[in-house]
Structure formats: C-alpha cells, structure tokens
VEXDREN-2710 file (C-alpha; in Angstrom, 1 decimal):
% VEXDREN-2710
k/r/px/py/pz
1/UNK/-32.5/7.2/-14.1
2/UNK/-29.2/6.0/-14.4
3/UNK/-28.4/2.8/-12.7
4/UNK/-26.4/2.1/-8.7
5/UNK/-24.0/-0.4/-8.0
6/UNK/-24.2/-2.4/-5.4
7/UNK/-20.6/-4.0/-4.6
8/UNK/-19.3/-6.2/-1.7
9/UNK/-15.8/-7.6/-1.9
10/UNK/-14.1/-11.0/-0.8
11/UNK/-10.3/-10.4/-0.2
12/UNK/-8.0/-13.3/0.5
13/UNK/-4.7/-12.9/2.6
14/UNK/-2.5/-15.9/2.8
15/UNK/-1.3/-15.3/6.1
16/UNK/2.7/-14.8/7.6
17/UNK/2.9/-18.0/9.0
18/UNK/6.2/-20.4/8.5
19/UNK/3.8/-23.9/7.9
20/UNK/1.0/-24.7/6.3
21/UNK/-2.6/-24.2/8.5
22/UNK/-3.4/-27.9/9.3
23/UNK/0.3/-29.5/8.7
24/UNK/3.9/-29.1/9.2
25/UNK/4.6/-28.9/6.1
26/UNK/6.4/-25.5/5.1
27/UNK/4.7/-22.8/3.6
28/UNK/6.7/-20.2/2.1
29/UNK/7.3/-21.7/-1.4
30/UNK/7.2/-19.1/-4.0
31/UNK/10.1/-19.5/-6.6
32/UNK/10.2/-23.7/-5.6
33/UNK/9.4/-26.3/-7.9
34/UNK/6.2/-26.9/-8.7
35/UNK/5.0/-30.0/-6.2
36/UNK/7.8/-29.5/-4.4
37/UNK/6.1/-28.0/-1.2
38/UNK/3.6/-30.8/0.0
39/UNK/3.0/-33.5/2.2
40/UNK/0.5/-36.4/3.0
41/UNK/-2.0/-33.9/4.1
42/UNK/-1.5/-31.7/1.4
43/UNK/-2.0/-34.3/-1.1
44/UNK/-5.3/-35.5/0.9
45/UNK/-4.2/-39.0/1.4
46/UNK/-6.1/-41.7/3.7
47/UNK/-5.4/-41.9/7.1
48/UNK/-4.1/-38.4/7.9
49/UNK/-5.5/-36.0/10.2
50/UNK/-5.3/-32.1/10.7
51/UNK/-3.6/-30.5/13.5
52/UNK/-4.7/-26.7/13.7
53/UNK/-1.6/-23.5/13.3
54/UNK/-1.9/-21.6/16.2
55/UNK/0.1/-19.0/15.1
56/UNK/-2.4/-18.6/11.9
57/UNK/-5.2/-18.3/14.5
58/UNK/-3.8/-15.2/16.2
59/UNK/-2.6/-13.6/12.9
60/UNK/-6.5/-14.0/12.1
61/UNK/-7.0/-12.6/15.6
62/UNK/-5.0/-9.5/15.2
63/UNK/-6.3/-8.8/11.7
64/UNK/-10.1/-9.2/13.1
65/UNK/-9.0/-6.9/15.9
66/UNK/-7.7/-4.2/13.4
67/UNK/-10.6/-4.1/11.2
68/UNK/-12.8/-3.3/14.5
69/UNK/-14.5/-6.5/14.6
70/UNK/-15.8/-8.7/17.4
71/UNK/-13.4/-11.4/17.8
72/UNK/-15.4/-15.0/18.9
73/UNK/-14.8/-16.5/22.1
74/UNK/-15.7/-19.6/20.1
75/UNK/-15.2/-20.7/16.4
76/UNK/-15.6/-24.1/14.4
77/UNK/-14.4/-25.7/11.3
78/UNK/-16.5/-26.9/8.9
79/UNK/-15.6/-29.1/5.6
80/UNK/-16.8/-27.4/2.4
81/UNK/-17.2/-30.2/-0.6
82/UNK/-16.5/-29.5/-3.8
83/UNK/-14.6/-31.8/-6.4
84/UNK/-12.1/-30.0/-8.5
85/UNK/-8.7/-30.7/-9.3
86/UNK/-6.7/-28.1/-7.2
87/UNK/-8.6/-29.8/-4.2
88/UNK/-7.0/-33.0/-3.3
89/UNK/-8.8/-33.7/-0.3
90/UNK/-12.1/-32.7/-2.2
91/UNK/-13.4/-30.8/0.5
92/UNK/-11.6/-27.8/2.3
93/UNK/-11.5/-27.0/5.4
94/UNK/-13.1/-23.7/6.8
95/UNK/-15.3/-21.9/9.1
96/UNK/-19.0/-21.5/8.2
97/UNK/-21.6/-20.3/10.4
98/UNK/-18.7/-19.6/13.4
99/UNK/-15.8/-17.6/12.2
100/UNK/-13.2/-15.9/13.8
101/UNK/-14.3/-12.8/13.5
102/UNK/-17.2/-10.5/12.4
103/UNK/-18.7/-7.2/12.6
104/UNK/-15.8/-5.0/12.2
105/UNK/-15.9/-1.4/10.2
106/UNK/-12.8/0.0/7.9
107/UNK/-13.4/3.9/7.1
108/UNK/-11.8/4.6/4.1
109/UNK/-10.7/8.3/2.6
110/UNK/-11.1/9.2/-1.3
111/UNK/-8.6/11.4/-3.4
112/UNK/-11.4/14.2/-2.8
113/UNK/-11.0/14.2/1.2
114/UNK/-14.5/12.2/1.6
115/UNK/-14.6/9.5/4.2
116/UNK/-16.6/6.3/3.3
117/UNK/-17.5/3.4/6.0
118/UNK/-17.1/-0.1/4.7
119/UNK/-19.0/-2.6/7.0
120/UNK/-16.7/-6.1/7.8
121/UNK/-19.4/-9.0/7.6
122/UNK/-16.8/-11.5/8.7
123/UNK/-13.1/-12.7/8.6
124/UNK/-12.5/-16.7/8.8
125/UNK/-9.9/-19.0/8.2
126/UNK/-9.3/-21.7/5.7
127/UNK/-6.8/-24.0/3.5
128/UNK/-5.7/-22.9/0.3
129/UNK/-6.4/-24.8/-2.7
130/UNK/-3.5/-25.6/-5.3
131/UNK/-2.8/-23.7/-8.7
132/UNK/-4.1/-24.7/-12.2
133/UNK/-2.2/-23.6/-15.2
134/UNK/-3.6/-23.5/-18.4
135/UNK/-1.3/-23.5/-21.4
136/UNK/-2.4/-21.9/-24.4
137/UNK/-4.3/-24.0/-27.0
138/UNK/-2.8/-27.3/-25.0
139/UNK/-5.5/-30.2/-24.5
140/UNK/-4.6/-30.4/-20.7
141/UNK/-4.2/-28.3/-17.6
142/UNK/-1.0/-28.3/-15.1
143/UNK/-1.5/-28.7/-11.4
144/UNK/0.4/-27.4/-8.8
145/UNK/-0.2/-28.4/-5.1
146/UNK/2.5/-26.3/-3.2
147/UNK/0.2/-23.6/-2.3
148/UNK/-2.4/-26.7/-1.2
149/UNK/-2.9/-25.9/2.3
150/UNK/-1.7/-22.8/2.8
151/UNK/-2.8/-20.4/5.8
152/UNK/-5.7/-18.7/4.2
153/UNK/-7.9/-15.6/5.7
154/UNK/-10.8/-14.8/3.5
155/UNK/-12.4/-11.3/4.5
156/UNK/-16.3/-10.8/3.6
157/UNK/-17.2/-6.8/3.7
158/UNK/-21.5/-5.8/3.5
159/UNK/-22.7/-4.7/0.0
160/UNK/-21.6/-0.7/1.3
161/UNK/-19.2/0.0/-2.0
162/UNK/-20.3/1.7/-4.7
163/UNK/-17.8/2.7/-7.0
164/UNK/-14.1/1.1/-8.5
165/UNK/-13.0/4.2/-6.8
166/UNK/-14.0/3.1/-3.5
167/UNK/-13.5/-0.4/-3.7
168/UNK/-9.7/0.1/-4.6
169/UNK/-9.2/2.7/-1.7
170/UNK/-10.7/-0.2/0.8
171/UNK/-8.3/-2.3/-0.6
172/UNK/-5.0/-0.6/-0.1
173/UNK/-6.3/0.2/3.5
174/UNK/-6.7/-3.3/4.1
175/UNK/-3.1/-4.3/2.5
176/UNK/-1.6/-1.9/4.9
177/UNK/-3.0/-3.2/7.7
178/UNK/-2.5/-6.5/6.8
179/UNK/1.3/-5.3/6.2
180/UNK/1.2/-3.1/9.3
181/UNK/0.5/-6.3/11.5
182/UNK/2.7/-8.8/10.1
183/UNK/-0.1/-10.7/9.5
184/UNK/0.4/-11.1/5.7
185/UNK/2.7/-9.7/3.1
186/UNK/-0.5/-9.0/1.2
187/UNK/1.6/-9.0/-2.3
188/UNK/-0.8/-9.7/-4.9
189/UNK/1.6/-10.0/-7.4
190/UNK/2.7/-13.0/-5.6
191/UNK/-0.8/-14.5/-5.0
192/UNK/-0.9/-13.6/-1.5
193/UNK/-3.7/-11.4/-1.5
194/UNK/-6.5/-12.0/-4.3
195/UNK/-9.9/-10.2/-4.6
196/UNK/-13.5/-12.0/-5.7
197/UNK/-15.7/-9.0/-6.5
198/UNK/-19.5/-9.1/-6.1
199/UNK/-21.5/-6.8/-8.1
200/UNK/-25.1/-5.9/-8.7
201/UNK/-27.3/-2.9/-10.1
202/UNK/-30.2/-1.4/-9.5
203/UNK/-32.2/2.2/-10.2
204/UNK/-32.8/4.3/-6.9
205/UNK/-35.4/3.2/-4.9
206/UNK/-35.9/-0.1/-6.5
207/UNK/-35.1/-3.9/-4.9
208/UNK/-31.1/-4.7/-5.4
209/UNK/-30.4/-6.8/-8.5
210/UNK/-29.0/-10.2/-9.3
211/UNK/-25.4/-10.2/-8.6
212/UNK/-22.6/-11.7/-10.6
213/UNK/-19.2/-13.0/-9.1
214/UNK/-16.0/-11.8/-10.4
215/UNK/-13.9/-14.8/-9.3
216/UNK/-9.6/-14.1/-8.3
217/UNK/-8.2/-10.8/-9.7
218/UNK/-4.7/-10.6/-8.6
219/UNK/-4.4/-6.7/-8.6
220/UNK/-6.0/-3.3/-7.1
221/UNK/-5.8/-2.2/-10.9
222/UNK/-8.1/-5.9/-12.3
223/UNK/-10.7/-5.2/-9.8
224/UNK/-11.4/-1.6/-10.6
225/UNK/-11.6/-2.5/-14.3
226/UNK/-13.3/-5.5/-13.9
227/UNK/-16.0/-3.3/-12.0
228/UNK/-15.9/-0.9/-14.3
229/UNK/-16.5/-3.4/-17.5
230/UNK/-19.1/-5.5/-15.2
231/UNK/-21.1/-2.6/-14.5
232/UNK/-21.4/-1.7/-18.3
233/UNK/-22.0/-5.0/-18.9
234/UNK/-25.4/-5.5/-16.8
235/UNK/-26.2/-1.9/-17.8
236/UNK/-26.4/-2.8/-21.1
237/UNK/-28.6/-6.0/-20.7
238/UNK/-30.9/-4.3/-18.5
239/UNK/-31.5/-1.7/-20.8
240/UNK/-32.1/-4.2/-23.9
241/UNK/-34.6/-5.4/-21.5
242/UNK/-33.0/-8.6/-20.2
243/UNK/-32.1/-10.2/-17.1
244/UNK/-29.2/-10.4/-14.7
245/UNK/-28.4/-14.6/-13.8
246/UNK/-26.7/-15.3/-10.7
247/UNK/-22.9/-16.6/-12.7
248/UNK/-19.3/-16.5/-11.4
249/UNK/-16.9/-15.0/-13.9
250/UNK/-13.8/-14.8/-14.7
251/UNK/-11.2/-11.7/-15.7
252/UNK/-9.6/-11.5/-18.8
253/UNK/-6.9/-9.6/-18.7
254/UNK/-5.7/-9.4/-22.2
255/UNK/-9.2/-8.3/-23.5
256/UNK/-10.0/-6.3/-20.4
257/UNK/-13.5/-8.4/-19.8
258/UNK/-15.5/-11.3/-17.9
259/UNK/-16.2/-14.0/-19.1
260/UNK/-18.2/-17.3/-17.7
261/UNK/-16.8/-19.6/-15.9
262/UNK/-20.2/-21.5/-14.5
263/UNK/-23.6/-20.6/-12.5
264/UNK/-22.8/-19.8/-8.9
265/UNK/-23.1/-22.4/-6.6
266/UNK/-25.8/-22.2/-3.4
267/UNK/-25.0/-22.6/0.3
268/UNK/-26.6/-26.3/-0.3
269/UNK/-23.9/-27.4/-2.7
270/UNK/-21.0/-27.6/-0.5
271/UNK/-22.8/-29.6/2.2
272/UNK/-21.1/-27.8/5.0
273/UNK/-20.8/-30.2/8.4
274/UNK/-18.6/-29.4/11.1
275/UNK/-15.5/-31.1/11.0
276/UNK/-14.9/-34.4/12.9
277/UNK/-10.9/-34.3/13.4
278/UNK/-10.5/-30.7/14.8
279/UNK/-12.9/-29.8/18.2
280/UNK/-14.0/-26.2/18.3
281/UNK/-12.0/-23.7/19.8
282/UNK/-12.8/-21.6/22.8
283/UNK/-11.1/-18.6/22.3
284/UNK/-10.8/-16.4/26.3
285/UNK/-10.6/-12.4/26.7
286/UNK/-7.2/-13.3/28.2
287/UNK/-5.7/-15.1/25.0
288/UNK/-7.5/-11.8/23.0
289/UNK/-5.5/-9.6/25.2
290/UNK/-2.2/-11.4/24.8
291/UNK/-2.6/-11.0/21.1
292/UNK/-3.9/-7.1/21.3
293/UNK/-0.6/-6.1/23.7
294/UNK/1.5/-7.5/20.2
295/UNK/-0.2/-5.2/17.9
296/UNK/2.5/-2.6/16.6
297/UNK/0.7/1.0/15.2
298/UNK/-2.0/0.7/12.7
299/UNK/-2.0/2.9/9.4
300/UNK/-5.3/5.2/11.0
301/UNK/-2.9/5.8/14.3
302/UNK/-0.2/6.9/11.8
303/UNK/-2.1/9.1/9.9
304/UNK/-3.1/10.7/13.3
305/UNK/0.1/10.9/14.2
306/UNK/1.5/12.6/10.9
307/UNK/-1.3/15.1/10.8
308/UNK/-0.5/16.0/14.0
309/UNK/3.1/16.5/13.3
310/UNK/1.8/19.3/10.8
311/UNK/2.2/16.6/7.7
312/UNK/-0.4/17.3/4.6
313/UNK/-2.8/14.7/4.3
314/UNK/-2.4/13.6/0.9
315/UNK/1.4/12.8/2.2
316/UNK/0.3/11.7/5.5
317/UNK/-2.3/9.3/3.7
318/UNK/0.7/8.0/1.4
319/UNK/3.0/7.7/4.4
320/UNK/0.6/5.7/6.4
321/UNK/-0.3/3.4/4.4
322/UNK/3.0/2.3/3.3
323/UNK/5.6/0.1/5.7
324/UNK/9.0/0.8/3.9
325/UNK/7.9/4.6/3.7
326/UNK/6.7/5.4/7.5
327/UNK/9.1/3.6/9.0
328/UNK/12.1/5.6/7.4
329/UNK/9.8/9.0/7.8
330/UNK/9.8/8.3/11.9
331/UNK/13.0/7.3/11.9
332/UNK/14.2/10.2/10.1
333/UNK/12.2/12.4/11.4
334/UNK/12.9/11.5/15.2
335/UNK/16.7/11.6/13.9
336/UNK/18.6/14.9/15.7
337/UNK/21.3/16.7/13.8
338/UNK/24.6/16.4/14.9
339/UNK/26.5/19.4/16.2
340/UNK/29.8/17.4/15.8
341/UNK/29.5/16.7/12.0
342/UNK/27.4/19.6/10.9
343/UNK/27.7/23.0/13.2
344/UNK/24.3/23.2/14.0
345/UNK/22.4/23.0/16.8
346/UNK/20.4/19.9/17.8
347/UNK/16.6/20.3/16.2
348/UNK/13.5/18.4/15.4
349/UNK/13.0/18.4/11.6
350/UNK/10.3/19.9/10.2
351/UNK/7.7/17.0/9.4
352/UNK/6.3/18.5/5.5
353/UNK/9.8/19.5/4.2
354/UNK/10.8/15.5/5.4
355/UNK/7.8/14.4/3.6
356/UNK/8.4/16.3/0.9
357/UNK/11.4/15.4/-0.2
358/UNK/11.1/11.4/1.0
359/UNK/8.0/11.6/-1.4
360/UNK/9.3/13.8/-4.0
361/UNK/13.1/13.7/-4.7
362/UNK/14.1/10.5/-3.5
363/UNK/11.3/8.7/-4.6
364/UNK/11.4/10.3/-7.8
365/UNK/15.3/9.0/-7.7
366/UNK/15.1/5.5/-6.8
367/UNK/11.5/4.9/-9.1
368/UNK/14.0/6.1/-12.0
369/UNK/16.7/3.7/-10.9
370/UNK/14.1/1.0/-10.3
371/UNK/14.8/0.7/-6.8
372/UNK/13.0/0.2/-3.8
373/UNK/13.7/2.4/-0.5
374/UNK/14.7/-1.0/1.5
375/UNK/16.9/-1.6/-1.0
376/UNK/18.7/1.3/-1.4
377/UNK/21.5/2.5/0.6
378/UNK/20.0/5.2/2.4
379/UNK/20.5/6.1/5.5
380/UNK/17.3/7.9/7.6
381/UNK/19.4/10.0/9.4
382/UNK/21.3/10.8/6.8
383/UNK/18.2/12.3/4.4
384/UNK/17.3/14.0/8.0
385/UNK/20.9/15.3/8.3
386/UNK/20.4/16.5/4.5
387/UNK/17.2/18.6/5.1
388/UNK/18.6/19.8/8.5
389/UNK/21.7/21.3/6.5
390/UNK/19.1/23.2/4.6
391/UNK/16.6/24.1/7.1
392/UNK/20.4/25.4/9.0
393/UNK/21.3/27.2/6.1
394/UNK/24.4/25.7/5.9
395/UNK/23.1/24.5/1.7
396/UNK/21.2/25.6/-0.3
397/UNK/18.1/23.4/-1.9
398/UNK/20.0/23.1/-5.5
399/UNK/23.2/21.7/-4.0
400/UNK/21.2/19.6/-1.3
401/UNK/19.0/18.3/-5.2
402/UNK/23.4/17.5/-6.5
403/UNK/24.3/15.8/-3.4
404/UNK/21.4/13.2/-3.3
405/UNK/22.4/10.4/-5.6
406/UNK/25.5/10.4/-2.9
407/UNK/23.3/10.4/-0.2
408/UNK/21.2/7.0/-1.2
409/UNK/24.9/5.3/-2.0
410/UNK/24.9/5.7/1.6
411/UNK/27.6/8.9/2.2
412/UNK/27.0/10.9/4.8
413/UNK/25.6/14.8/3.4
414/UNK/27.8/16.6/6.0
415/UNK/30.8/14.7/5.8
416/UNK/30.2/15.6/1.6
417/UNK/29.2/19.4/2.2
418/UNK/32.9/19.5/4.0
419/UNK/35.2/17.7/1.6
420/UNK/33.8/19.6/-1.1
421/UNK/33.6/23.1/0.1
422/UNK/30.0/23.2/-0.8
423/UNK/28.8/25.4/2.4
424/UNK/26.6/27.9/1.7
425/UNK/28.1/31.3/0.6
426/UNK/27.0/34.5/2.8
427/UNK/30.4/36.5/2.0
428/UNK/28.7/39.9/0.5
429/UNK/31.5/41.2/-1.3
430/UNK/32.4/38.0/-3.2
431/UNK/28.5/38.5/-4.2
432/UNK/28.7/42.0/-4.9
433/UNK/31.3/41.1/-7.0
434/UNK/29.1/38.6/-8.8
435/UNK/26.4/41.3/-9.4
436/UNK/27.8/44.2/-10.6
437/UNK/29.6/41.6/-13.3
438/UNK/25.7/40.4/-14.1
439/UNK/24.9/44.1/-14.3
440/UNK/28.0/45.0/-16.8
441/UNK/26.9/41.8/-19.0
442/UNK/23.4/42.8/-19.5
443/UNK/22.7/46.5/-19.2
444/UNK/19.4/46.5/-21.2
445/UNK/17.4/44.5/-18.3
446/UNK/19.3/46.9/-15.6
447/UNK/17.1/49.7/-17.4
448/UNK/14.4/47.3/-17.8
449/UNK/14.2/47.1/-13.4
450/UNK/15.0/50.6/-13.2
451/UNK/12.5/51.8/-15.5
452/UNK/9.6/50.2/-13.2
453/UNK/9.7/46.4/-14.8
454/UNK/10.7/45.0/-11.0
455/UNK/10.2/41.0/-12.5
456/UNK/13.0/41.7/-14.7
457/UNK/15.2/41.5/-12.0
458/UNK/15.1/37.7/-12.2
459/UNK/17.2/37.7/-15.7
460/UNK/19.9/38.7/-13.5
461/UNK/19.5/36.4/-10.3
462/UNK/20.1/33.1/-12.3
463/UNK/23.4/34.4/-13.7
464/UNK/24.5/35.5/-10.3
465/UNK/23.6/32.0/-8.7
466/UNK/25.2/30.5/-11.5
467/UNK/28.5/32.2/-11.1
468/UNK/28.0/31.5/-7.2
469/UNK/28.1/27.8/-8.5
470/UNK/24.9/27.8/-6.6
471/UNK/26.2/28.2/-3.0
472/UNK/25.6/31.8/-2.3
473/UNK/22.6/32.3/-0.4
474/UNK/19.4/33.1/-2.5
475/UNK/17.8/35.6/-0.1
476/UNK/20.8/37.4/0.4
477/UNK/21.5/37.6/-3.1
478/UNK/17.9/39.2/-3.5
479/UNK/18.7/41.8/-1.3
480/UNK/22.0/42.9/-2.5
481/UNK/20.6/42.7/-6.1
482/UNK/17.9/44.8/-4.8
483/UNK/19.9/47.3/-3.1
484/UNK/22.3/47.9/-6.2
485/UNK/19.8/48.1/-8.4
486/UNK/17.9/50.9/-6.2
487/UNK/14.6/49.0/-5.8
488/UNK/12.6/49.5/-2.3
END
C-alpha cells in the first residue's frame, strides 16, 4: 500500500509593529546596513531589561482571533536556551506552555472546489533571532543582528495536512489574513513570513512515523517542493527497509533537496523557565473586544461577499485573497457611472465582467509591463467607467481592449471615447454600406451562405468590422448581414 503523509506546519510572521518586541529600538530595517538596527538589548548586554510591545500583543490578538482561536485571558513568557551565534542573549524570549492563543481552525479550498479543515494548535509570540550569511567556500560566517529582536508570531497547526497541495493553499489563506489585518506584511521574499515544515509517513492503518523537520523555507513554492522531495525521500528508506531518525533539515534550493543540519532537539534541551523580568499578562474580555471592534473584513467574509455579488469562485477566491486586488474590485465595483461625462444612466456594474477584466486584461497588462496594480496609475472608477461604457453600449469590447493602456496611465475612458470619436456606430446605412462592399469583394463565400453553409457568414463579418474601424455595433452588424444575405 502506498505510503500517507502526515504534515503539520510552523509559519512565522514578523509582525507590523514600528519597534522591536521587548525594546525601542526600531524595527523596520530591511535595505539598512547590516548592524545598523540594534541596541543594548538587541545585542544582549548585562544589565538591561525587557519591556513588552503592546501593540505586538494585539496584532497577535487579532491574528488568534481570525484564525478562530481561543484567545487567553492569561499568557507568560518563558526563556528558551540555546547558544548559537544569531542569539546574543543566548536564550530567547517566548511563550511555552501559555501562549496567546490556541485552538483556532482555517478551512482551506483546493483548485478542485474541495474544502479542507486545518486545526490551529497554537499562536505565540517571541523575539527574532539575527541572520547568518554564509559565503561560498569562505572559512567564516557573517552575522547580522538587525533583525535580533524583532516582533515575531510563530503559528503551530495539528498534523491535519496531507499533501504540498494543501499545505501551500493553507499558506496563502493565512498570508492574506495576516495581510488583511495589518498584522504583518507576510512578504516571504523579505523574510517576514518563513515556514518550518514537519513531515512524517506512514501506511494506512498503521502508527504515524518518525517525523523530520524542514527548517526556514522562504517561499509557498520551497515548501511544496521540499514536501514533495521529503516525502520521496523517507519513501525510499522505508522501502530499503530502514528507519526514519528524528533530524532537522535544511532546503537546498539550488539542488532542489534536504540536507542535515543536526538531530532535533527535545523539549528538555532549551530548559524553558518562565521569565523573571516580564510578569504574566492578564489579558480581560474587554481588552479582547477593543481589539475585535478594529478588525477590518477577513478574506472568508470577502469571498462571501463576492459570491454573493454573482462573482465565480475561482475569481472570488483570487480576489479575496489578495489586498491590492479586492480593494480596487469594491471600489470599482461600488463606483456609479457618470451621466455627466458618459450619457448613461447611473448603474451598479455587473460584478463577473469587473472581475473579468481586473483579472484578465489588466492584469495581463501590468504583469507584462512588470507592474504592480498599486503602482500603476489606474483609477477604480475609471476601469468601472470603462466596463460601464461597454455594458451601455456606448464601445465596443475591441475598442474598450485599444483604450486600456490609456486607462492605467490614469486618462479618464470617457473623456477618451469623446476626443476621439470612438462611440460606438449604430448608423445602419453607413453599415449597409460596409456590407454590400464585403459582398462585392468576395462573391464566392456569398454563394457559400446562400447555398446552406450559414458559418461562412463569419468570412464577411471581420471585413465589415474592420472597415467599421471596429465601432459599429457587432449585433447589429449580424443582423443586417443576415438580412442581406437572405438568412432566417
């Protein structure tokens, strides 16, 4: 019988806050010298003494609260010993057997429509550890303390994931929450949201195996090839008969493999005791309700609400779980037309064709310009304004297609549909006209339709648009075409 994965996953979210967790010292130092971002804390010196964020507890708060959990009405921090060099206090501070918040759920949809439940364990908060670099074939290792410190969330899930599929779908859900909230910008590429993967086999129906640690991938892409390559690995040692050992490992990227880095460490080797400089904190369902009024829509709520509005779900699953994108779809899509500028009356758009060209056409534009939609110059009631000139009739979907890379520079489409002439073309006898000199210029696919072959008809419907310039009507040049050429 073929072999079952057994996966939990330990996401880390360096949190939105402007200093570091347990000092004043400021946090936001991507792009800064290295060791430029630190203070006596940070650097663990004698004598100092932490002072907790409050602002990273009720980021930590808000994210326990969106995952469904049960947010404590008392936590503790505890120091975690370990000696290494990115530790300078050689211990970090973090909660142990009292977090912040636990027992939450995330459900979590697939590319096939199924819905998968993926069980929250806990959420706690922690410092940060510094950087190591490790120059190629150099005989030493570069440390860099700035992100020493730093307002850390780690999030523990239950062993409930089974597949790279799944585990890369809970992912993203949890990035846009985490975006969604404010609570992080959850940018992996920028090391503020990493992933430790924990992963296991066994046949159905027998005990769970030993698990192996994948330790800091840096990308949704790295952890569903690391469990893909992990769980050929232990496949193939089970099935030469060996055995799993409890190691942590590490990602290569370059060769696409783990590697070992050293035999996990038990529970007993950090010698957790509660810390002596910060008193536990009492957290009150009054201070839980402050921080639950702040919470803005979550990314479920959204795709509610987009379903709703008669949105697929494949789009309202991409809207929702992207910032930049759902907040220009509501705010186009809550946009009216204006009867001043455009000669139509005031209308909600239709939600798909919004989606469809926010996802399709200027997506496609700005992904070949290498720009992002916050970047660009586009307007959301302008891109409503364009699909509401279709929708009115007033353009047709080629010349709306032309008038797009004006749009994102920012120009208004009906201001452009005026200066230009570009209005849609219902005038029947400049149309006529059009047709009977398609006719005259290709008599053999006249007899074609007229002789029963009624597809045919489309050889002559592209050279009548085309002499249109694209702004006559299409359904009323069907139905003229139709009528001249004596078709029912």
């Amino acid at each position: 019988m073929a072999y079952q994965a057994v996966i939990g996953l330990e996401v880390h979210l360096q949190l939105k806050t402007k200093s570091k967790i347990f000092s004043a010292c400021p946090q936001e130092y991507h792009g800064a010298e290295p060791n430029s971002f630190t203070d006596p804390f940070t650097l663990g010196l004698p004598g100092t003494l932490p002072t907790l964020n409050r602002e990273a507890v009720e980021l930590a708060m808000m994210f326990g609260l969106g995952l469904n959990c049960d947010v404590a009405g008392f936590t503790q921090f505890h120091r975690k010993n370990y000696f290494y060099p990115d530790a300078p206090k050689n211990f970090q501070l973090s909660q142990y057997d009292r977090p912040i918040a636990r027992d939450g759920f995330l459900d979590v949809t697939l590319e096939d429509g199924t819905t998968h439940r993926i069980r929250i364990k806990r959420a706690h908060l922690e410092d940060d550890a510094g950087k190591l670099t490790h120059p190629t074939y150099a005989p030493y290792s570069m440390l860099d303390l700035n992100r020493a410190g730093s307002s850390l969330l780690e999030m523990v899930t239950e062993a409930d994931i089974v597949s790279a599929e799944q585990a890369r779908a809970f992912l993203e859900s949890v990035q846009a929450i985490a975006q969604a909230l404010g609570v992080s910008d959850a940018a992996p590429e920028e090391g503020k949201m990493r992933c430790d993967v924990n992963l296991s086999l066994h046949r159905p129906g027998e005990p769970w195996g030993t698990k192996c640690e994948v330790k800091n991938l840096n990308s949704f892409r790295s952890v569903a090839r690391a469990i893909e390559f992990e769980t050929a690995r232990q496949a193939r040692i089970l099935d030469a008969g060996g055995r799993i050992t409890q190691d942590t490992l590490g990602w290569d990227e370059g060769g696409q493999k783990t590697f070992l880095m050293r035999t996990k460490e038990g529970e007993a080797d950090y010698r957790y005791f509660p810390e002596p400089d910060l008193p536990p904190l009492d957290i009150t369902p009054e201070w839980i309700a402050r921080v639950r009024a702040r919470m803005p829509e979550l990314p479920a709520q959204k795709l509610e609400r987009y379903l709703a509005a008669g949105v697929r779900a494949a789009d309202a699953q991409t809207l929702s779980l992207s910032v930049p994108l759902s907040r220009f779809f509501d705010e186009a899509l809550t946009a009216q037309s204006r009867p001043d500028a455009q000669k139509v009356d005031a209308q909600k758009l239709d939600a798909q064709k919004l989606a469809n060209w926010l996802l399709g056409d200027v997506s496609g534009l700005l992904a070949a310009r290498e720009e992002t939609l916050d970047g660009s110059a586009l307007r959301p009631a302008h891109l409503a304004a364009l699909v509401g000139l279709i929708d009115a009739g007033t353009i047709s979907g080629k010349i709306a297609k032309d008038l797009l890379p004006d749009v994102l520079a920012g120009h208004d489409p009906a201001a452009l549909v005026q200066e230009r002439g570009l209005s849609v073309v219902t005038d029947t006898a400049a149309i006529d006209a059009a047709i009977d000199a398609a006719m005259a210029a290709d008599p053999a696919t006249v007899e074609k339709v007229r002789g029963g072959n009624a597809k045919a008809m489309n050889a002559l419907f592209g050279p009548v648009m085309k002499a249109m310039g694209g702004q006559a009507k299409p359904e009323v040049v069907r139905e003229r075409l139709t009528a001249k050429l004596g078709l029912s």
